[in-house]
C-alpha positions in Angstrom: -15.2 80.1 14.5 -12.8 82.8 13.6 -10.3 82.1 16.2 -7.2 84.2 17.0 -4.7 83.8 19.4 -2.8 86.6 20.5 0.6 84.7 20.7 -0.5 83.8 17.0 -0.2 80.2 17.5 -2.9 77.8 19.4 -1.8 77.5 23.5 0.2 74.2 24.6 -1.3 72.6 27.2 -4.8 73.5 25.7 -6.3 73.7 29.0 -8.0 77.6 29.4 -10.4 80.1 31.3 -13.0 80.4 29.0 -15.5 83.4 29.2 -18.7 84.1 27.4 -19.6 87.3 28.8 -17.4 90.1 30.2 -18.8 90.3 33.5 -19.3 86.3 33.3 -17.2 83.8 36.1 -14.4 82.2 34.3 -14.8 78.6 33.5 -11.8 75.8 32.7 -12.3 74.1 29.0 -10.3 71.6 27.2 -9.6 73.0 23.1 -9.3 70.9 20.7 -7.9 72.7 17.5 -10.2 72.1 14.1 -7.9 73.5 11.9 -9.1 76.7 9.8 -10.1 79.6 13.0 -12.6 77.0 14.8 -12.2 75.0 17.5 -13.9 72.4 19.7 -14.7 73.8 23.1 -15.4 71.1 26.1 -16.3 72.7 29.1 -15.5 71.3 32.9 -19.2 72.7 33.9 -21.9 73.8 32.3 -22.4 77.8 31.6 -26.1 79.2 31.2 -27.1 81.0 28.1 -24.4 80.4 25.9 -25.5 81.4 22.0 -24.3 81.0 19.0 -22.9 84.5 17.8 -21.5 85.4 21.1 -17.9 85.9 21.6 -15.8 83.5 23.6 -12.4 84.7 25.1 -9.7 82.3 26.2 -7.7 83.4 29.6 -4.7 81.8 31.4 -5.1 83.4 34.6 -5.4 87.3 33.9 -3.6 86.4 30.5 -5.7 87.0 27.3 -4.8 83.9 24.9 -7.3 85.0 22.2 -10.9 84.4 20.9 -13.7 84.0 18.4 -17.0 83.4 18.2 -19.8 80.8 19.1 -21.3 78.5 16.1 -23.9 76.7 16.0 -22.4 73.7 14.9 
């Protein structure tokens, strides 16, 4: 939820980096855009620990795209 994207539009392809934590290993997703600041992440493998209320920050390479944070639903 509460999505932004630094380029101020969602990225084409919508293949990313995804990291939980700062100090986490980067992991590739798929987004699919839900309209309103959320999004549907689909990660290639799974990550330990994730929580709702945690941030999520999208990456192409060292590139920031943007971020939000985790729901529950």
């Amino acid at each position: 939820r509460n999505v932004t994207w630094v380029a101020g539009r969602f990225p084409i392809p919508p293949r990313v980096q995804v990291k939980i934590r700062y100090k986490a290993r980067p992991t590739m997703a798929t987004l699919d855009d839900l309209g309103g600041g959320r999004l549907h992440v689909c990660l290639d493998e799974p990550v330990m620990g994730v929580t709702a209320g945690q941030g999520a920050v999208f990456y192409d390479g060292e590139l920031c795209l943007g971020g939000g944070i985790i729901a529950d639903n």
